[in-house]
C-alpha positions as a printed Julia matrix, in Angstrom:
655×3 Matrix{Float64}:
   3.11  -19.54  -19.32
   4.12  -15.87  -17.94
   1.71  -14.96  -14.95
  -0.05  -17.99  -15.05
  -0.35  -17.89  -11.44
  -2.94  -20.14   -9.6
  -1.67  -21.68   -6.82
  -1.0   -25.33   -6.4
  -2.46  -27.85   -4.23
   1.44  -28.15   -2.02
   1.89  -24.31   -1.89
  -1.68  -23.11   -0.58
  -1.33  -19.95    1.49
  -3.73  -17.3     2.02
  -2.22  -14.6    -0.44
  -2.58  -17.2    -3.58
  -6.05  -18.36   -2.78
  -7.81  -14.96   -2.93
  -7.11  -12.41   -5.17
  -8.14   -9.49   -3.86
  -9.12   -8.46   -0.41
 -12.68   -8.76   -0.63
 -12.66  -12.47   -0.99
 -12.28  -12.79    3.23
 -15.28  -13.16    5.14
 -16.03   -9.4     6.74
 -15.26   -9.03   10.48
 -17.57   -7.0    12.91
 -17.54   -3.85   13.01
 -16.15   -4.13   16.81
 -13.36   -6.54   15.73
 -12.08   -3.72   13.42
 -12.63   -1.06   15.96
 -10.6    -3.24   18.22
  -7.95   -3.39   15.43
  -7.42   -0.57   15.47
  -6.79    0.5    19.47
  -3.33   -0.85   19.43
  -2.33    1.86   17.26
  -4.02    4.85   18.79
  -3.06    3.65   22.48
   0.69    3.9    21.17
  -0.21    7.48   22.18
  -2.36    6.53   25.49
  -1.32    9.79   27.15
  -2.57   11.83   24.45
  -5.93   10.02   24.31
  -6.52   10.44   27.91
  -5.81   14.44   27.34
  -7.98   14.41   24.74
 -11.04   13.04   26.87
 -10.46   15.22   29.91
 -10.3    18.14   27.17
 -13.47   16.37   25.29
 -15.4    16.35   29.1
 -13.96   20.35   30.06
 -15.34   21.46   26.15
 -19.15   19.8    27.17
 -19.2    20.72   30.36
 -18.52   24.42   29.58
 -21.12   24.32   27.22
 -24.02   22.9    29.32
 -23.12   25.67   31.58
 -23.82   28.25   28.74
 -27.41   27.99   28.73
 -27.27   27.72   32.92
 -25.41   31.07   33.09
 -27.98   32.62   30.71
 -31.06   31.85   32.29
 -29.45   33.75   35.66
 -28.73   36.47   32.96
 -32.38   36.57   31.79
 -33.84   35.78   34.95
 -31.46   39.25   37.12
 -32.65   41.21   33.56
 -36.53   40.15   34.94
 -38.18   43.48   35.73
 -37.77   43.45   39.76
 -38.95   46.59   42.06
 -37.6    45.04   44.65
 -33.62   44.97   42.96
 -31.84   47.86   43.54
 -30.03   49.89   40.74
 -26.91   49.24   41.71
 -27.39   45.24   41.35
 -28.92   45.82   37.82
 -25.87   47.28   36.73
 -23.11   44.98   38.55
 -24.81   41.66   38.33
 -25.51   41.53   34.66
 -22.07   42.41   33.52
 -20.75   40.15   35.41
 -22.85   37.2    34.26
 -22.29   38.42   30.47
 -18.6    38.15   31.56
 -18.91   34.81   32.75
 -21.36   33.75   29.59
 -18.43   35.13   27.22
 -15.47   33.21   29.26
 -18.08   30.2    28.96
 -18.27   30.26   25.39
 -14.66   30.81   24.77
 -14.29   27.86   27.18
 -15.66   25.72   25.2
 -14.05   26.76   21.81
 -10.5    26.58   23.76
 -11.13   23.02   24.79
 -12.65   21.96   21.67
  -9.51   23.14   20.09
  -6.86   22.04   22.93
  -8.85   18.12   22.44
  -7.79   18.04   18.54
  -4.53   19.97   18.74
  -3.16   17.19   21.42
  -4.63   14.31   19.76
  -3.68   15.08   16.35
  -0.62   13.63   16.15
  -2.47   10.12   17.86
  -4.47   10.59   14.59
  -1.75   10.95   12.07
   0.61    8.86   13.76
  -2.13    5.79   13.91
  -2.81    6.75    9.92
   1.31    6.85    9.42
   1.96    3.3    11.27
  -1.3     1.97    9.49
   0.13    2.94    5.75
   3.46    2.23    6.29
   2.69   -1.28    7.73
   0.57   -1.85    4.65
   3.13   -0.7     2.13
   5.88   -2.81    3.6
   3.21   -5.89    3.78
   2.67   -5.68    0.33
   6.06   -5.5    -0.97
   6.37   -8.72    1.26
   3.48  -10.47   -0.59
   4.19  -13.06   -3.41
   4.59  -12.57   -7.35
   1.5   -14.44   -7.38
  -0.5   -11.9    -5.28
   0.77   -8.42   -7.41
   0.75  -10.91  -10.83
  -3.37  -11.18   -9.6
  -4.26   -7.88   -8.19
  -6.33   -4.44   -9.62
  -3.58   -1.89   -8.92
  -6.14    0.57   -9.32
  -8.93   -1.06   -7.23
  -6.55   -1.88   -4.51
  -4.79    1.4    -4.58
  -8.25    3.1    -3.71
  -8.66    0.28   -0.92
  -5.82    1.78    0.85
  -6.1     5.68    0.16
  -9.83    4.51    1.19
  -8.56    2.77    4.21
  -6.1     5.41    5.55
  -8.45    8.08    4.98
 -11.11    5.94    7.17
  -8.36    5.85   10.2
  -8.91    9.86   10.39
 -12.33    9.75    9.26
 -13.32    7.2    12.59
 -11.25    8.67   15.2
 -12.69   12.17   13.89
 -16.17   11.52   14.24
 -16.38    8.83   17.31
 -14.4    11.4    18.91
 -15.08   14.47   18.18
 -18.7    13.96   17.14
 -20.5    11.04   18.48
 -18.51   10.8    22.04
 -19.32   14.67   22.81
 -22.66   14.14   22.13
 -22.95   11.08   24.43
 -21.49   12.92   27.09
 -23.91   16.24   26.3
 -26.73   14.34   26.15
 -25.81   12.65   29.85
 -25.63   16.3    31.05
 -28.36   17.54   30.13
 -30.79   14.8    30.64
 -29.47   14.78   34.41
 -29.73   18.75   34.73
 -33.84   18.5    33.19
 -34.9    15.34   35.71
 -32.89   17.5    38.51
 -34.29   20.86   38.15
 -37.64   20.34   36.63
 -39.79   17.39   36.18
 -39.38   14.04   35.03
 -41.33   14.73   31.76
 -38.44   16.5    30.15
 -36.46   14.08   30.94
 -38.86   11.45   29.44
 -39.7    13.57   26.3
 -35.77   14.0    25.47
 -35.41    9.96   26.14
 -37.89    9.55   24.15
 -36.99   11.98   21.23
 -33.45   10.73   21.26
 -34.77    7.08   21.03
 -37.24    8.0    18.06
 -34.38    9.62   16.46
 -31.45    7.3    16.91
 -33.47    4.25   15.6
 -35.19    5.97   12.56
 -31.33    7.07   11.74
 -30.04    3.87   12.63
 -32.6     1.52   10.5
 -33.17    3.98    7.44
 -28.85    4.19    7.12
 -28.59    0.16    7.55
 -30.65    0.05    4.68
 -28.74    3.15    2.48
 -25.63    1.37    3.14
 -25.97   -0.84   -0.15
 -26.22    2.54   -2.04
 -23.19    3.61   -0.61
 -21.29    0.41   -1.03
 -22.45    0.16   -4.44
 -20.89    3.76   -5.39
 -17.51    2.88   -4.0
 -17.38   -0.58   -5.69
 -18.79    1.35   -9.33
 -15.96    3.94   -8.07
 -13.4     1.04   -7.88
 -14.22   -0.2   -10.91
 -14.21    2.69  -13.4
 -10.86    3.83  -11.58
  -9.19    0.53  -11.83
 -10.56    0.54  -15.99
  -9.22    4.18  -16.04
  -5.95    3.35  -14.76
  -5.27    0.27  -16.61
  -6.65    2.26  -20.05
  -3.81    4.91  -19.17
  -1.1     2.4   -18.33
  -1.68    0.33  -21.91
  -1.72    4.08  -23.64
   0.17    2.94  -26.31
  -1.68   -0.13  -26.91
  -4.96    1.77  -27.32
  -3.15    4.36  -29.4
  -2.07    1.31  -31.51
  -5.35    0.03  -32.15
  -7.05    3.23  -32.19
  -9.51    2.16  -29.55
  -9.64    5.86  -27.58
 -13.68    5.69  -28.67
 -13.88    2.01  -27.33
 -11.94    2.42  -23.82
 -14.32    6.23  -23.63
 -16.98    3.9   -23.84
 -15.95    1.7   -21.4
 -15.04    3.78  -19.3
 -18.52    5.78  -19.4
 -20.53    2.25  -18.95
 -18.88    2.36  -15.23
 -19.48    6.37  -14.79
 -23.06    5.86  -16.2
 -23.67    3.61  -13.3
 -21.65    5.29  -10.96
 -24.14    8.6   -11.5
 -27.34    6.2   -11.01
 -25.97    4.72   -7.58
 -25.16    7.88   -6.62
 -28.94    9.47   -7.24
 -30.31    6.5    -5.57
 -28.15    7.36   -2.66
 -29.33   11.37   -2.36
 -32.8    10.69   -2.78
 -32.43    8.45   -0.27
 -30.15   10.7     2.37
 -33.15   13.33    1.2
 -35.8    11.14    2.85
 -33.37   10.57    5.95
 -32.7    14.33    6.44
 -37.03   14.8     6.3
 -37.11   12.26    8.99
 -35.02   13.43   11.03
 -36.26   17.37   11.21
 -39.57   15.57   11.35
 -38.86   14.38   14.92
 -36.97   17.07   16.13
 -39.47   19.56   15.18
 -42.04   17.73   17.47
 -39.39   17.22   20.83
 -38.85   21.12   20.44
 -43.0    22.02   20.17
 -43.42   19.26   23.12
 -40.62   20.86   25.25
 -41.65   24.3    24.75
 -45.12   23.83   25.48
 -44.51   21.99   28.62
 -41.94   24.66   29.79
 -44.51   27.24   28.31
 -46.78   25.94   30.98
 -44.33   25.96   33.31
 -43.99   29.45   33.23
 -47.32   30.29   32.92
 -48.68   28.34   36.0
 -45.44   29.78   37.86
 -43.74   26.31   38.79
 -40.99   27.91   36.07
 -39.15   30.97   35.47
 -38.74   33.07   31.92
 -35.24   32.12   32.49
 -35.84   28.5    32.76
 -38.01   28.49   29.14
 -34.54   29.87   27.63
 -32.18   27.59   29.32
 -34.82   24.05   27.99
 -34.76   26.09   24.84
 -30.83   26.77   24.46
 -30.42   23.14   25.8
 -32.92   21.68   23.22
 -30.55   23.42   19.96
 -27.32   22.55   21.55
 -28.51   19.16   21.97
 -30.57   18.33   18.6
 -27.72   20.48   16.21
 -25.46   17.66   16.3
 -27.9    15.1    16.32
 -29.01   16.58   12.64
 -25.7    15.22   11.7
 -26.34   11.99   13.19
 -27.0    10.36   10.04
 -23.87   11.47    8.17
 -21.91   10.7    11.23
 -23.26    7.32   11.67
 -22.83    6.18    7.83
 -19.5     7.77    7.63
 -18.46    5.86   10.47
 -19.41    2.58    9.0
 -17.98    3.36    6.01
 -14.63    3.84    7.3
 -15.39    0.94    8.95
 -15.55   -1.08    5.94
 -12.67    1.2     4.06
 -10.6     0.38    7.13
 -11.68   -3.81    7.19
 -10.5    -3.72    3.53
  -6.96   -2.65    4.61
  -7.11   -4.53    7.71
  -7.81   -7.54    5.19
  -5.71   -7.13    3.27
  -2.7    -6.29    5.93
  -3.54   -9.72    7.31
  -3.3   -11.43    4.38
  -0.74  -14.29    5.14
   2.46  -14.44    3.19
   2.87  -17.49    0.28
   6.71  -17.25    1.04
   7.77  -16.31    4.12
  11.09  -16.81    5.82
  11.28  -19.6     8.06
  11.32  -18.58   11.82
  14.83  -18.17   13.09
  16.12  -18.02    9.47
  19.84  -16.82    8.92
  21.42  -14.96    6.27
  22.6   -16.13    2.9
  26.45  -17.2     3.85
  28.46  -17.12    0.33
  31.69  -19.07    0.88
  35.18  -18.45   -1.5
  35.35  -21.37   -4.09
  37.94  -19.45   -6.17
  40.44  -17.9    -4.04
  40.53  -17.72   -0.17
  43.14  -14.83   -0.46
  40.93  -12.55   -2.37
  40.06   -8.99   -0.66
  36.61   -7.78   -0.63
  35.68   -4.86   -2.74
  35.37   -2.26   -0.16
  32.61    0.55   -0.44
  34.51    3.51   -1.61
  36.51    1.47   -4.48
  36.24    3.19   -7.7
  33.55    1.85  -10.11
  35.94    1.33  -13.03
  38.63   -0.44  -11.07
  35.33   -2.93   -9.77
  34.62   -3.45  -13.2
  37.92   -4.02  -15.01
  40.31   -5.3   -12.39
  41.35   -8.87  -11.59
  38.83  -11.5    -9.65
  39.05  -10.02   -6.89
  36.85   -6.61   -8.11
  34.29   -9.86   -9.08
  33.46  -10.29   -5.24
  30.48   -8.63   -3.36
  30.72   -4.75   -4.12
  27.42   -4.13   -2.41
  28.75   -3.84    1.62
  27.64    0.13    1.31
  24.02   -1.48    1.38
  22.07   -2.72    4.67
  24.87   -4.92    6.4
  22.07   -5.94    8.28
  20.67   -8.13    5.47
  23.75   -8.55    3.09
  24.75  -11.99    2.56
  27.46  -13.17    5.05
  30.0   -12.6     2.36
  33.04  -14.98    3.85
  34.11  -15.47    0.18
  33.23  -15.12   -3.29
  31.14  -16.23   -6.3
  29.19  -19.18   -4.65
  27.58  -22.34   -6.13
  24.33  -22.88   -7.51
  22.62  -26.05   -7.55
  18.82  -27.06   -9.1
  17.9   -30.65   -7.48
  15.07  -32.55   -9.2
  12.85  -29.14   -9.17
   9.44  -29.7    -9.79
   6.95  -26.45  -10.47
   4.09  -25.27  -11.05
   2.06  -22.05  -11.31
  -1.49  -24.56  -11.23
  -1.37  -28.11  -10.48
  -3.01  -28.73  -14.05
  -0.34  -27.65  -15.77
   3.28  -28.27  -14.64
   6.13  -26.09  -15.74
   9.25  -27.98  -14.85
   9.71  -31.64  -14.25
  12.41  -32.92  -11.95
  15.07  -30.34  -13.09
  18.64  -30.53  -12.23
  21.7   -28.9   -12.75
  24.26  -26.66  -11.65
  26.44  -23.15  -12.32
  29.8   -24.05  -10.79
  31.37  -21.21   -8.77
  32.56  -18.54  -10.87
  30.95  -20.17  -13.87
  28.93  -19.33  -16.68
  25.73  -21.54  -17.46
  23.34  -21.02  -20.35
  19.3   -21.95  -20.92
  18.3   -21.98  -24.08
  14.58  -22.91  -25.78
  11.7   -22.41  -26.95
   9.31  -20.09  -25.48
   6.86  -21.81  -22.4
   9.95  -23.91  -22.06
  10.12  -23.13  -18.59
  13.95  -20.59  -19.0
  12.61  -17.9   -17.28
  10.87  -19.01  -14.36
  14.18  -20.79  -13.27
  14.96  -17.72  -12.52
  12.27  -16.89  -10.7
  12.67  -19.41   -8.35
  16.05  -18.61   -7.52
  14.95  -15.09   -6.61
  12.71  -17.16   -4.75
   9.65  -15.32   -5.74
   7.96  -18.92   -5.63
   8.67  -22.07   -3.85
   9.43  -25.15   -5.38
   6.39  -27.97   -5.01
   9.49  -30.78   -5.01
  13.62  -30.96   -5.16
  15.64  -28.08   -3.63
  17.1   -25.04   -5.08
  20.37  -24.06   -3.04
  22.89  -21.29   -3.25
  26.45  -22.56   -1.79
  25.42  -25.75   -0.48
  22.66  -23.64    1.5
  18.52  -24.9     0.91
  17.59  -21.42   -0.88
  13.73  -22.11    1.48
  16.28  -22.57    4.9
  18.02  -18.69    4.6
  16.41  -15.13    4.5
  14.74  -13.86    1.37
  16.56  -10.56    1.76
  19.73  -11.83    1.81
  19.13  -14.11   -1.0
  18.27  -11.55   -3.42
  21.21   -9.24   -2.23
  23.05  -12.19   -3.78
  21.95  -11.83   -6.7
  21.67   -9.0    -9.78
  19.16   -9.73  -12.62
  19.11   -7.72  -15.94
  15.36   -8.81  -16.75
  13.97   -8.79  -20.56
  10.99   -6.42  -19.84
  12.71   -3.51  -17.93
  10.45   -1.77  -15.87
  11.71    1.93  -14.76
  10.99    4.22  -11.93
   9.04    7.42  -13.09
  11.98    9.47  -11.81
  15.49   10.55  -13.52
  17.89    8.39  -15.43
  20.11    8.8   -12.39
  17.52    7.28   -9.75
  17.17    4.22  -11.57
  20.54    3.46  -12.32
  21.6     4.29   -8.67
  18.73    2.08   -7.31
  20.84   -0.79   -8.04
  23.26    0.96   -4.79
  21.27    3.25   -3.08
  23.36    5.66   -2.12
  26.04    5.66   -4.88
  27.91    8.59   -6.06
  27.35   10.41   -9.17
  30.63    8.97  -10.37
  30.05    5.5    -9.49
  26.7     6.05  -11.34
  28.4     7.73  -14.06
  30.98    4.92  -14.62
  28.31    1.83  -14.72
  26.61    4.06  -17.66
  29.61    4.14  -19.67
  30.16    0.04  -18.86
  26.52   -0.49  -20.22
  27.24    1.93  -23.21
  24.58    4.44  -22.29
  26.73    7.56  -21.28
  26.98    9.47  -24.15
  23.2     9.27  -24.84
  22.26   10.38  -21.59
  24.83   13.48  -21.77
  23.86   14.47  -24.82
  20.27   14.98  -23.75
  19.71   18.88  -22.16
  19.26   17.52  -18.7
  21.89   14.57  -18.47
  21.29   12.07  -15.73
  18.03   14.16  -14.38
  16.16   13.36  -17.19
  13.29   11.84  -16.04
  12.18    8.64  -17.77
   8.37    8.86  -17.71
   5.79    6.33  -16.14
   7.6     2.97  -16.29
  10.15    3.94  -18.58
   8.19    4.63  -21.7
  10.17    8.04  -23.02
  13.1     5.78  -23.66
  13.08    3.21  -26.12
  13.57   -0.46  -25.43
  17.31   -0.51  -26.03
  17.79    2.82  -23.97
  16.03    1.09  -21.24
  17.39   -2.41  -21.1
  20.67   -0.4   -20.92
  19.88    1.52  -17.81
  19.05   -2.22  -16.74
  22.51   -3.48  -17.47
  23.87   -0.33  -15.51
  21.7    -0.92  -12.58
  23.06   -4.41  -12.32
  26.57   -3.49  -12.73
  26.42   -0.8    -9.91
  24.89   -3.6    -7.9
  27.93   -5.93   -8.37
  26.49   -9.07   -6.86
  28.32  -12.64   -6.74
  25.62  -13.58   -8.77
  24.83  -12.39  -11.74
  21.12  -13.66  -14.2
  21.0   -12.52  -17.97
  17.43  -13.01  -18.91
  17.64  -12.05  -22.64
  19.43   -9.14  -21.6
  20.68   -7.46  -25.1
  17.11   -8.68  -26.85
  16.39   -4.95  -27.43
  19.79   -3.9   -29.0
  20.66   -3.32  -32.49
  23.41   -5.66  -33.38
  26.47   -3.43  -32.9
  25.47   -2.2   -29.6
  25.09   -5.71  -28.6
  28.18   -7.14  -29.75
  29.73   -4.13  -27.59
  27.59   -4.79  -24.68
  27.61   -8.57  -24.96
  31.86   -8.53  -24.35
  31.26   -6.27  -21.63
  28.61   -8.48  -19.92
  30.88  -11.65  -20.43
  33.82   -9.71  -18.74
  32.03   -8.45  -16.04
  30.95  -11.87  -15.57
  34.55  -13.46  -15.21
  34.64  -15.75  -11.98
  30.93  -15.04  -11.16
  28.3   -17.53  -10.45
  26.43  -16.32  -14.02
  22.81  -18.23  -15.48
  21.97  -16.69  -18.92
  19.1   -17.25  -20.31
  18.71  -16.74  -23.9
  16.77  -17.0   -27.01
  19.87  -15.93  -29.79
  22.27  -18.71  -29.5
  25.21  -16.34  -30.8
  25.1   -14.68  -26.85
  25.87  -17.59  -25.13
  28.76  -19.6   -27.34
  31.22  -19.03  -24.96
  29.68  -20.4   -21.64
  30.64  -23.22  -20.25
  27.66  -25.55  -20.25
  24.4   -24.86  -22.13
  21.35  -26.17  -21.03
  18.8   -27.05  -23.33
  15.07  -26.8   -22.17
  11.87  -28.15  -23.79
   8.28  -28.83  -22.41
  10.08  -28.64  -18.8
  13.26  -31.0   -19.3
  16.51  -30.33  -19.84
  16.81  -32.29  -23.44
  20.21  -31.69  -23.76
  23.66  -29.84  -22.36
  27.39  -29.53  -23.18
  29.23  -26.41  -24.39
  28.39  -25.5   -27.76
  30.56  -27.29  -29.44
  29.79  -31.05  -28.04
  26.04  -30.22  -28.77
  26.63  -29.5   -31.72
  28.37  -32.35  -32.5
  25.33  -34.1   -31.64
  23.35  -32.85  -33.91
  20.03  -33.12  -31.97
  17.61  -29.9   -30.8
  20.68  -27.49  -30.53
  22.26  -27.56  -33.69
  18.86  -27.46  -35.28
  18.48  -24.3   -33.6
  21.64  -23.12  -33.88
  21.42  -23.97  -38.13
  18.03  -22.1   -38.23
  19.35  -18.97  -36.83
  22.38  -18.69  -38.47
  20.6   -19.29  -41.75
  18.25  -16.43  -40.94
  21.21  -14.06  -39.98
């Protein structure tokens, strides 16, 4: 069965046994701040600015309220001060009070400018890393997983990177370092019970914000995961927008859809009313720091131990210091959720691979098995003389592609062999049993069968997007398991039977199959897969786009552009999996001949349902219930009468 995909007892690996990244135990919050380090001190010199910056911004501003109480106390009615020092001293304090306060702004501003590209670069290396880890995931993981719930994980997650560094840095870590200052500068110049009624303020504070978030965490975790779950039901609504046109369910998937916003909207009331009671707290306790600080520096002034100039600096330190502390409690629950955003990605960035390469694995090496004196297509050889020349345009026309991972191409069309393959998606229900065959060099082998027979997913294991349980799959006398995946699949062009497009021009997804192709070489694989004329006679020509997975082209249209792809490709290697199902009989017939010339002297497995495609190979494999019940070309099984010439009987009697 098609995306059956449990994993088996022999093939257990991370990546199959959870299906989404919740399932792993959670981490500390400290193990995912440590995570995260390694990418920020990729920029170590910029974080070390940034904190000298962070240190000059804080101490400039504790010395704001020090320079105006000189101000207030020089404006103090003196008879005793001459004119002239009324006039001189003043201006320059207001001087120094303005360079003061654009100190701090200029530091404030010198800290983010320098470590902003820490920030984004951190955010960049994060997503990217993720992307390419999930491309390297198995069938089995993507077959499994909530695009749209996992696709807020991430934006989630890489939002959280900038979100964390923001506000440890430029929120809580200034405070710290603010609230060190000033609770020196109070024990230093006055006595120890401003010192002690700050302490004990701040403690008051912190743990009341502390304890009453904890506990309004489950609100917030609750809206994201209601969030989640009416964006994944949105997205897979608008993906199946046909289907639901089909059945004229709009009213039911509305509904649906409103069930998750409907409790989305309740979580979310829950979690104001209880931020409201937060907020109350918190003005609660700063309200009585500020009357206890005043009145004690109030006394202070009025018993003469303190100046008029020292009530305005306690007061000018008490705002400074309790202003950002009023956004202590968004800080703090922001911070742990990106926390949790970011141990989501983190999860699933760790998730171990179900097929991975083995370590020290080489490249796919394809050795000649047809001609030793054959020359390689070279990169700039014209697309029509690759497609209708001798063998030698049948050899590896993809060198224009990363040489890096290409197959070691020494030769041509190689050998594939199945060994005794046993498979299965879940250990209760087997899909093949003890399979073997093989597609000669520069041959043509066919599968044919019922449906759940098994065709298809031979074809997924030689793309190796699963690993055999038992027996060995190999590609030129080379274990398929012993080589690189990349180089494998370079190997190898597939023209599936659902064709899945880019949401981009017609041109884009044909040249996919050679990044990098010209428009001619584009141009000349349409008119081999008979598509040319209808993509010229449309207004924009090969920059029509093609809509969200293909869908403004019809089947035909699209398996075309699939049979395009593949032939710009020109691999040694070529898999047919029911590719003209979606043609109209003529188109077919025209395609068909072009598919079987294309495929002279390359390795080619077909799989097929209409028996009429795949006459002319030169073995046929018949598959049922996971065996191979019978094979011969079509002529000695028909001659024996058995499963194929029933088949072939029925559909000729239909046609």
């Amino acid at each position: 069965m098609r995306g059956y995909s449990h994993p088996n007892v022999a093939n257990v690996a991370p990546d199959s046994v959870a299906t989404t990244p919740h399932a792993a135990s959670p981490r500390s919050d400290w193990s995912t701040i440590a995570r995260l380090l390694p990418y920020l001190w990729h920029y170590k010199w910029r974080v070390i600015a940034a904190l000298v910056f962070m240190v000059c911004a804080k101490l400039a501003n504790v010395g704001v309220p020090l320079l105006l109480k000189q101000l207030v106390d020089t404006m103090n009615p003196n008879l005793s001060t001459g004119t002239q020092v009324l006039l001189v001293v003043p201006v320059a304090l207001l001087v120094g009070y303005g360079l003061l306060r654009l100190s701090t702004s200029l530091f404030t501003e010198l800290r983010e400018l320098v470590f902003s590209k820490a920030t984004e670069g951190a955010a960049r290396s994060i997503s990217l890393e993720v992307f390419r880890h999930l491309h390297a995931l198995s069938l089995r993981f993507h077959l499994e997983r909530q695009t749209g719930g996992m696709t807020r994980d991430i934006e989630r997650g890489t939002r959280a990177v900038r979100s964390l560094i923001g506000f440890t840095l430029f929120n809580i870590a200034p405070t710290l370092v603010e609230m060190a200052l000033v609770l020196t500068l109070l024990a230093v110049k006055f006595d120890a019970w401003f010192a002690w009624i700050t302490v004990a303020a701040l403690v008051v504070y912190i743990t009341y914000t502390v304890t009453i978030t904890e506990w309004r965490t489950q609100f917030r975790k609750k809206m994201n995961d209601l969030d989640g779950a009416a964006h994944t039901r949105a997205i897979d609504s608008l993906l199946n927008y046909e289907t639901v046109k089909y059945f004229n369910n709009e009213e039911f998937e509305a509904k649906r859809y409103d069930e998750n916003l409907e409790k989305f909207r309740a979580a979310s009331v829950k979690s104001q009313t209880t931020l409201s009671l937060l907020n109350t707290g918190q003005q609660l306790i700063i309200a009585t720091a500020l009357v206890a600080m005043l009145w004690r520096a109030t006394q202070g002034v009025v018993d003469g131990r303190m100046t008029l100039g020292d009530l305005v600096m306690v007061n000018a330190f008490m705002i400074q210091l309790y202003i950002p502390l009023n956004f202590l409690g968004v800080i703090y629950r922001e911070i742990k959720q990106s926390l949790t955003d970011l141990d989501k990605m983190f999860t699933l960035l760790e998730r171990e691979r179900e097929i991975a390469d083995l370590p020290g694995a080489q490249n796919l090496v394809i050795n000649s098995k047809i001609s030793s004196n054959m020359p390689f297509v070279e990169q700039n050889m014209p697309l029509d003389s690759v497609f209708t020349a001798s063998a030698a345009t049948n050899s590896i026309a993809n060198s224009n592609t990363k040489s890096s991972n290409n197959p070691e191409s020494t030769g041509f069309s190689p050998e594939i062999s199945f060994q005794n393959v046993h498979f299965a998606y879940d250990p209760s229900r087997p899909i093949l049993h003890g399979i073997s065959f093989t597609v000669p060099a520069g041959k043509t082998v066919a599968v044919v069968g019922p449906s759940g027979a098994g065709k298809s997913t031979l074809a997924r294991l030689l793309f190796r997007f699963y690993d055999v349980q038992q027996g060995v799959i190999s590609i030129a006398g080379q274990n398929i398991k012993s080589v690189t995946q990349s180089s494998v699949r370079e190997a190898i062009g597939i023209v599936p039977q659902d064709t899945v497009l880019f949401n981009d021009t017609v041109a884009y997804n044909i040249a996919y199959g050679r990044p990098g192709a010209s428009q001619e070489q584009v141009e000349e694989a349409a008119k081999s897969a008979r598509i040319h004329d209808f993509i010229a006679a449309t207004p924009l020509g090969y920059k029509t786009m093609v809509g969200e997975r293909g869908l403004k082209l019809s089947g035909g249209e699209k398996q075309r552009v699939a049979i395009a792809r593949t032939l710009l490709k020109n691999p040694p290697i070529l898999i047919f999996d029911e590719a003209t199902s979606a043609l109209d009989s003529a188109n077919e017939r025209a395609i068909q001949a072009e598919l079987q010339s294309v495929a002279q002297n390359k390795t080619t497995l077909v799989i097929a349902h209409r028996l009429s495609t795949v006459v002319d190979a030169h073995e046929i494999l018949v598959m049922d219930g996971g065996h191979i019940v019978e094979r011969g070309n079509h002529a000695q099984l028909l001659a024996l009468n058995g499963v194929y010439a029933q088949m072939w009987a029925l559909q000729q009697s239909a046609e």
